[in-house]
Residue frames relative to the residue before (quaternion, step in Angstrom):
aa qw qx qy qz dx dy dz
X 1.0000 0.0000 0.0000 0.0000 0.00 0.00 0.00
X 0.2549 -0.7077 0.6585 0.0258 3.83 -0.80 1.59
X 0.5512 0.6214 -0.5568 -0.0015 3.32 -1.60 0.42
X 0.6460 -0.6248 0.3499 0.2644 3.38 -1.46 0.78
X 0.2113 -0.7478 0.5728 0.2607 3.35 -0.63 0.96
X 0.8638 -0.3471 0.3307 0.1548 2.89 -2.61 0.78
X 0.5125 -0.6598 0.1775 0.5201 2.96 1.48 -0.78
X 0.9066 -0.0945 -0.1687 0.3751 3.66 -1.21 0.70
X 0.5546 0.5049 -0.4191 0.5118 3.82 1.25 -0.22
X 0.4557 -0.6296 0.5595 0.2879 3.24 -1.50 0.26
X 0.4557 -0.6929 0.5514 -0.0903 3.37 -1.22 1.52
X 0.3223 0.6922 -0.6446 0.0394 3.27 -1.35 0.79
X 0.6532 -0.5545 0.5019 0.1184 2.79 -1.65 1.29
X 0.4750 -0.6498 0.5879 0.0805 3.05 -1.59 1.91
X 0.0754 0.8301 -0.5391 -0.1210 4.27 -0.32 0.48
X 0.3738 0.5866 -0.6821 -0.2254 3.04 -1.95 -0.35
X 0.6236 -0.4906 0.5808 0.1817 2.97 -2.22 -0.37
X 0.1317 -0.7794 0.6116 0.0332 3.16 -0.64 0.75
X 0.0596 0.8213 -0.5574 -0.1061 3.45 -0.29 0.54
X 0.7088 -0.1347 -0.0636 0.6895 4.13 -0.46 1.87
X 0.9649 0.0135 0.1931 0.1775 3.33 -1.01 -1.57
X 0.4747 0.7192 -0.1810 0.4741 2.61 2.47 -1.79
X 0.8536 -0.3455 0.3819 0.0787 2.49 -2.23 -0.04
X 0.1973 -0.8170 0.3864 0.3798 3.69 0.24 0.94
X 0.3424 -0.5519 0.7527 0.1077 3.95 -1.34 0.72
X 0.1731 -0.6245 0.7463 0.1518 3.14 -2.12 1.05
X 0.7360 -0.4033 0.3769 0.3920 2.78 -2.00 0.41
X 0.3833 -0.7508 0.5264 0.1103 3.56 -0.91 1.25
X 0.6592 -0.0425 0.0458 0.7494 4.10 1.54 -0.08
X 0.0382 0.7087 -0.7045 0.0074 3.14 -1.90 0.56
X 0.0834 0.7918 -0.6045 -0.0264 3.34 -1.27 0.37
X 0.5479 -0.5578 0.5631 0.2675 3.45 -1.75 1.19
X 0.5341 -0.6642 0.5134 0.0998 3.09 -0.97 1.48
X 0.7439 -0.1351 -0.0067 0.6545 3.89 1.13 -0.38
X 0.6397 -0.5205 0.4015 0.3984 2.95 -1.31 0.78
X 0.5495 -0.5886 0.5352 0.2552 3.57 -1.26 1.30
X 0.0555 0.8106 -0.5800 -0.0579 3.46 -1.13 0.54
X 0.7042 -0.6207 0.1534 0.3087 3.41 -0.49 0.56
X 0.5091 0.4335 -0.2404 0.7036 3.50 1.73 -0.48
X 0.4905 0.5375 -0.5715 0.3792 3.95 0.34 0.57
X 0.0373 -0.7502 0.6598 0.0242 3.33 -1.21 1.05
X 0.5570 0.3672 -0.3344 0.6656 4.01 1.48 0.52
X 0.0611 -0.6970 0.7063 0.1081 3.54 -1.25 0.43
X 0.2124 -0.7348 0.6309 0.1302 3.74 -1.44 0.34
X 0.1186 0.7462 -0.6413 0.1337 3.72 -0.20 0.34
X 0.0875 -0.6160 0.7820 0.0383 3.53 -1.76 0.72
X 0.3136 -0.6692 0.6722 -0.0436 2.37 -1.65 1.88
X 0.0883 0.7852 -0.6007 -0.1215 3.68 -1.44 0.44
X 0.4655 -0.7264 0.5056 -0.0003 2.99 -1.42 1.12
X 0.4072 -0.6829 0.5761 0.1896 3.44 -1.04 0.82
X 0.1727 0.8098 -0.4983 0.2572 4.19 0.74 1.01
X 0.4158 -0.7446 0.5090 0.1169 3.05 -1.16 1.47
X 0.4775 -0.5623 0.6284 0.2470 3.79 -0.46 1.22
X 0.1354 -0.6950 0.7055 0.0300 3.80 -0.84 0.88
X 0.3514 -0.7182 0.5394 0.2639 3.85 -0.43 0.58
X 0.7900 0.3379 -0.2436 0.4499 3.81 1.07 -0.19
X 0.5924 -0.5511 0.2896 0.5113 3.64 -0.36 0.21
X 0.0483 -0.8616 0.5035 -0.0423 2.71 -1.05 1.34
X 0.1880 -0.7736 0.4706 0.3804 4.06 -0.51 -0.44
X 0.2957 -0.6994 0.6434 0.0977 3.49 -1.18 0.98
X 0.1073 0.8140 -0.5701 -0.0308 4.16 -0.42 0.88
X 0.3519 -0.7660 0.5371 -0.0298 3.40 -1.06 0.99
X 0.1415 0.7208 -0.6448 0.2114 3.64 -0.04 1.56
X 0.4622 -0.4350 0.7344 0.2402 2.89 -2.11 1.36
X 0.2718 -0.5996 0.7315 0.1775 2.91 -2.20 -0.03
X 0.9268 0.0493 0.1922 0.3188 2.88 0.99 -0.87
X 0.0440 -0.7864 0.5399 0.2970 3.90 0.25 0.13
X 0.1985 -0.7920 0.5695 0.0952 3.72 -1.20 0.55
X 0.1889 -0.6603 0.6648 0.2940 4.03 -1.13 0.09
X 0.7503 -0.3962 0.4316 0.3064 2.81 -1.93 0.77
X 0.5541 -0.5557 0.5549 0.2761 3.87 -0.91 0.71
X 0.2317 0.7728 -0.5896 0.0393 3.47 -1.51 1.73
X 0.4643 -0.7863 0.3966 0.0940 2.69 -0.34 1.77
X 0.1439 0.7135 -0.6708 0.1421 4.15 -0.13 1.09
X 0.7637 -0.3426 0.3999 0.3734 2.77 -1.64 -0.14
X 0.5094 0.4420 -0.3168 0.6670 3.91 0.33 -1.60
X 0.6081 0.5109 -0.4744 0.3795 3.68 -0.98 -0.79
X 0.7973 0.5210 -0.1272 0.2769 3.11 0.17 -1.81
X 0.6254 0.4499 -0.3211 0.5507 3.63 1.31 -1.24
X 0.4561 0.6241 -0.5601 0.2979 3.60 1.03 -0.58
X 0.8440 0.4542 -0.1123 0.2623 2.61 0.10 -1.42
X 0.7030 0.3338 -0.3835 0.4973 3.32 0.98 -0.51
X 0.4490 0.6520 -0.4726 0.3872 3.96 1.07 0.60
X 0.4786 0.7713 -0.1494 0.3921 2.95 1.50 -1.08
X 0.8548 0.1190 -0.0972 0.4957 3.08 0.85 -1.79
X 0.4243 0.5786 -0.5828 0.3815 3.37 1.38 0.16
X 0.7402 0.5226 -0.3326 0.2613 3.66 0.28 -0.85
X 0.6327 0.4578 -0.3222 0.5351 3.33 1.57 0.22
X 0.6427 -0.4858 0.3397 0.4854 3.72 1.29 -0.42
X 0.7112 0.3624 -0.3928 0.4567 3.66 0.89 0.20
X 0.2373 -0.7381 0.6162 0.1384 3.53 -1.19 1.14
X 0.1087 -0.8182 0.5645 0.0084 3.24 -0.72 1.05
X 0.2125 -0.6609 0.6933 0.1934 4.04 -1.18 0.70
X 0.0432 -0.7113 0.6986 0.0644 3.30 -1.10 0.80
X 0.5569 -0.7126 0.4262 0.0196 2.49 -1.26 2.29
X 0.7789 -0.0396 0.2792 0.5602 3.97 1.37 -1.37
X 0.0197 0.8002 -0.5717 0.1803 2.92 -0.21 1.40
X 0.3409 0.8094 -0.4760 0.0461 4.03 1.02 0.41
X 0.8381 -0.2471 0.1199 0.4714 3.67 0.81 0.18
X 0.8536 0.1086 -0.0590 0.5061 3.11 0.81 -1.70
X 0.7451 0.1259 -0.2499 0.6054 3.55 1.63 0.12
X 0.3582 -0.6983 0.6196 0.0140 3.11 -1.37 0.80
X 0.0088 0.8653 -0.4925 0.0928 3.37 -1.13 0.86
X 0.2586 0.7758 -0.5532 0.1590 3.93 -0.03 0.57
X 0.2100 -0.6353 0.7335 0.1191 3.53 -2.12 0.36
X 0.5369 -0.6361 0.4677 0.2972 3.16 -1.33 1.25
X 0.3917 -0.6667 0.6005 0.2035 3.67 -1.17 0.28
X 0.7565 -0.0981 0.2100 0.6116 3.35 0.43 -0.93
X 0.2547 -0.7359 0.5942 -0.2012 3.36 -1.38 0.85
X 0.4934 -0.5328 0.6458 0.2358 3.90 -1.33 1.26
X 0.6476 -0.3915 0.5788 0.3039 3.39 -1.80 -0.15
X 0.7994 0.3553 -0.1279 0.4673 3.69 -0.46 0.48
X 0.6507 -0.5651 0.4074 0.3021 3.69 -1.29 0.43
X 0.1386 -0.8573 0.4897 0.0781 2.93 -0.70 1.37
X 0.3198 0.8369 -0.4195 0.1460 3.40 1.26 -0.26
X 0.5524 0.5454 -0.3587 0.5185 3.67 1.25 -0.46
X 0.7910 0.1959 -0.3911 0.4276 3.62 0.15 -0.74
X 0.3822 0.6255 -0.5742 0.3646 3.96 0.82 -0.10
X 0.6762 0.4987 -0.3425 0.4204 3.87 0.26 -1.51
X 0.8218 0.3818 -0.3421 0.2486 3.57 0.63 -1.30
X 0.3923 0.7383 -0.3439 0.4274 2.90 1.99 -0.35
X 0.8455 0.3119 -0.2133 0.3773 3.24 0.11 -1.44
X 0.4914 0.5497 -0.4905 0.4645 3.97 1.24 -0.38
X 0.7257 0.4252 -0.2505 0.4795 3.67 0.32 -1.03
X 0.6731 0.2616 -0.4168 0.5521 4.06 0.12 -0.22
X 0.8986 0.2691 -0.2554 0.2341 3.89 -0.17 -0.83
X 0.6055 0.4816 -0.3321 0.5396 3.46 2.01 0.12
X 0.2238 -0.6975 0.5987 0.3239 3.56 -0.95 0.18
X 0.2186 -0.7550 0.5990 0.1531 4.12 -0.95 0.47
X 0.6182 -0.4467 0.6450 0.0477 2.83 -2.21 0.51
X 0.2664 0.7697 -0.5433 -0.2034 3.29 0.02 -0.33
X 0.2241 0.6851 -0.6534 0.2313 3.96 -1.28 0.54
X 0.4116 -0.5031 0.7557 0.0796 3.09 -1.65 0.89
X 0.1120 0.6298 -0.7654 0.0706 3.53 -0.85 0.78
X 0.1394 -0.7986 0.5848 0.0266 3.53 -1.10 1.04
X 0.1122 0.6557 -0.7446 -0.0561 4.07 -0.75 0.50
X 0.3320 -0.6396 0.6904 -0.0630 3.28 -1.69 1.16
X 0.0036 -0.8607 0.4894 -0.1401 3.57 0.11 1.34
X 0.0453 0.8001 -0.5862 -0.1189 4.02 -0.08 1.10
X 0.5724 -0.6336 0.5161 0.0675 3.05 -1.46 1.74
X 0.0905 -0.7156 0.5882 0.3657 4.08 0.01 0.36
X 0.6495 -0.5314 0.3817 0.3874 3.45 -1.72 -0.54
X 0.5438 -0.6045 0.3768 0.4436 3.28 -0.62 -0.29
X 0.4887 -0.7630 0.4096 0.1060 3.23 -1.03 0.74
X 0.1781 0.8736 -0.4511 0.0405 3.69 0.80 0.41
């Protein structure tokens, strides 16, 4: 998978897999096709997928959601985020926020597992996005036996 980044940060691509009708599946490993260098303005990367061989013809579609940046962990960042989760019910103290690591403990807390809104918290305050729907539509033939 080829495309042009947004521009000079490094970028990665939101996946899944659709397989016909089914359920959508992420990408189960991935890797940058060459080491990323700073004058790149195209990235390559191969993605694999845990997809279920359908013995009958089938269609397999691939949409981005999204382009993302690598996670930076500042200060500003930080209140994001912990606005974020105050506004859902978790108070958080952040312990370190110095760029490249980041560190906090919940204060208080709702009834129940937050670990979902923490992630969405932290993708949205420490990543900038892309947003776009890129769509490939891939028919699968049958097998031949």
């Amino acid at each position: 998978l080829c495309y042009d980044l947004p521009d000079g940060r490094d970028w990665t691509p939101a996946l899944r897999l659709q397989v016909d009708d089914g359920a959508m599946l992420t990408a189960n490993g991935w890797g940058v096709d060459t080491l990323p260098m700073p004058e790149d303005t195209r990235r390559c990367s191969s993605y694999s997928f845990y997809a279920p061989y359908i013995y009958a013809e089938s269609t397999f579609t691939l949409s981005f959601t999204r382009l993302s940046t690598s996670a930076s962990y500042t200060p500003e960042r930080a209140e994001q985020f912990k606005e974020m989760l105050a506004a859902q019910g978790v108070e958080v103290n952040i312990l370190e926020a110095t760029g490249e690591g980041f560190n906090y403990e919940i204060t208080s807390q709702p009834d129940g597992d937050v670990g979902a809104l923490i992630q969405a918290a932290m993708d949205e305050a420490f990543q900038d996005h892309f947003e776009g729907e890129w769509v490939f539509t891939v028919p699968i033939p049958a097998l031949e036996r």
